[in-house]
C-alpha positions in Angstrom: 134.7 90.5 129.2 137.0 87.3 128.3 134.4 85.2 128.7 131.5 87.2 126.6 134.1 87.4 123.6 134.9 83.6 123.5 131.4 82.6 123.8 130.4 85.4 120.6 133.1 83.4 119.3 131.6 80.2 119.8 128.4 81.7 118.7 129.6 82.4 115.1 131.6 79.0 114.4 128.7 77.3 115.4 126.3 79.3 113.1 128.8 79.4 110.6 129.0 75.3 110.7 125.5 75.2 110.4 124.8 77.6 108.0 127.4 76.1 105.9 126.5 72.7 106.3 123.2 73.0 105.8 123.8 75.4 103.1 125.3 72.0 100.7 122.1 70.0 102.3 119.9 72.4 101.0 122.1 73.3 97.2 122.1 68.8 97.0 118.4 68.6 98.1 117.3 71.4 95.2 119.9 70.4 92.2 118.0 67.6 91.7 115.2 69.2 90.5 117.2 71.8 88.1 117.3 71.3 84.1 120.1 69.6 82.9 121.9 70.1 79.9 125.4 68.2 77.8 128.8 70.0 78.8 132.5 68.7 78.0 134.9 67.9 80.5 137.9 70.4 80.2 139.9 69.6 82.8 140.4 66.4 85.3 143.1 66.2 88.0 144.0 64.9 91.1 145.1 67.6 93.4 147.3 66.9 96.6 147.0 68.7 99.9 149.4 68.6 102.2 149.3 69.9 106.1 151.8 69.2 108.6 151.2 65.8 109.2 148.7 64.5 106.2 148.3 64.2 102.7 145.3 64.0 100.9 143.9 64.3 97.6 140.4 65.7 96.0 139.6 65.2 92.4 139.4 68.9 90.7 137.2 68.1 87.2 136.5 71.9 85.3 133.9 71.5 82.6 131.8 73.5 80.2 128.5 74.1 79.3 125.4 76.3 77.2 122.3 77.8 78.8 120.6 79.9 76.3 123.5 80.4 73.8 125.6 81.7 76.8 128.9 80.0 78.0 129.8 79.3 81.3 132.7 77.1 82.7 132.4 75.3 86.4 134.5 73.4 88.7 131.7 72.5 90.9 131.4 68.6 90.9 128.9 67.9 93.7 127.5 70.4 96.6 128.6 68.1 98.9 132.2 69.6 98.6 133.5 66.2 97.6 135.9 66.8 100.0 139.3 65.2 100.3 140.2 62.0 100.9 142.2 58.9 99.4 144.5 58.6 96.4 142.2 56.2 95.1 139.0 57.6 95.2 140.5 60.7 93.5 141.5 59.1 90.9 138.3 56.8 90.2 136.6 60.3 90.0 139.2 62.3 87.7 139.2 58.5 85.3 135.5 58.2 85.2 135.8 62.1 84.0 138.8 62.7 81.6 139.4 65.6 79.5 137.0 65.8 76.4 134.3 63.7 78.1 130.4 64.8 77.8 128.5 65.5 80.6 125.1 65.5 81.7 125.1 68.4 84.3 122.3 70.1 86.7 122.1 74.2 86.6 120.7 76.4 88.7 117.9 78.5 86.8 118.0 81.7 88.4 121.8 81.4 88.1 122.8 79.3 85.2 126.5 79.7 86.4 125.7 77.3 89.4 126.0 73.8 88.0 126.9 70.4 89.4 127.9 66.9 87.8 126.6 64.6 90.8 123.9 66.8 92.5 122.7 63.3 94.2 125.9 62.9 96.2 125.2 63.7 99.9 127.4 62.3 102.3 126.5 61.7 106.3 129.7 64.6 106.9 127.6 67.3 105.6 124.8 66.6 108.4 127.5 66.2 110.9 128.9 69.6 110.2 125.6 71.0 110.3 124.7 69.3 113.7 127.6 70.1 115.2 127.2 73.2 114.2 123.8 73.9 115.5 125.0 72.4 119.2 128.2 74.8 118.9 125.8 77.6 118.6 122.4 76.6 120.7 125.2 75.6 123.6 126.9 79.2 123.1 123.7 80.9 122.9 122.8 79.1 126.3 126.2 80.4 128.2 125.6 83.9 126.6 122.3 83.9 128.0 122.9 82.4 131.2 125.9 84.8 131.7 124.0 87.6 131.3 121.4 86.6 133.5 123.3 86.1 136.1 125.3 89.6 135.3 121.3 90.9 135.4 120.7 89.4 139.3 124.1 90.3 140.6 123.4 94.1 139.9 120.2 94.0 141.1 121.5 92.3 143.9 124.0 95.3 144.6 121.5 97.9 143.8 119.2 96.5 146.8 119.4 99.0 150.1 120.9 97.0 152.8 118.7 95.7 155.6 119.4 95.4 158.8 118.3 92.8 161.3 118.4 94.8 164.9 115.2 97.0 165.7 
């Protein structure tokens, strides 16, 4: 039973990875395309994140915008995640974006409350995440498979009358 659970487990990290990761492969891929439209920068910091034995930092930059006389604020800078990293980098993002700046953004049209700043920005850890997940769940899948037919061939196995040899 152990092993069925951990390789369900293993199952739904690995579709989760890949549905994730290709999930910001697909939103970057499509944002291109959307309408843009002129929002203001409301907010731009550098946040820290601490676990046990790291630090790193990911530029937060809020910002609003218009579609169709309707509001909407978003913190959503690229699909990509833009995902933690150095000091510097963080603060390159949160200078080139300061409080009060304009911005040329990309929304979604069915969902005007989906917007990016840099829709382009697709980096090579987003396909890695989605490949790994996709082996995490084609492996799992595999196991699960393979454990159940061997299950299948042991009972039939022990469901076979016994033959025996002497006549």
């Amino acid at each position: 039973m152990m092993k069925w659970l951990m390789g369900l487990g293993l199952l739904g990290i690995g579709v989760a990875l890949a549905f994730a990761g290709g999930r910001m492969i697909y939103r970057t891929t499509v944002s291109r395309s959307w309408p843009t439209v002129q929002g203001t920068v409301v907010e731009s910091r550098v946040v820290t994140l601490r676990a046990k034995r790291s630090v790193s930092f990911r530029p937060e930059v809020s910002y609003r915008y218009e579609v169709n006389g309707t509001p909407y604020t978003s913190d959503t800078f690229a699909f990509d995640g833009h995902a933690s990293g150095g000091l510097v980098e963080a603060q390159a993002v949160t200078r080139h974006y300061p409080a009060g700046t304009p911005v040329t953004l990309h929304y979604e049209p069915a969902d005007p409350s989906v917007a990016c700043i840099q829709c382009d920005t697709l980096g090579v850890s987003n396909y890695v995440v989605t490949l790994v997940g996709a082996l995490f769940a084609v492996v799992s899948a595999w196991g699960l498979m393979d454990m159940a037919r061997s299950e299948l061939s042991d009972r039939r196995r022990q469901q076979q009358p016994v033959r025996s040899g002497a006549r």
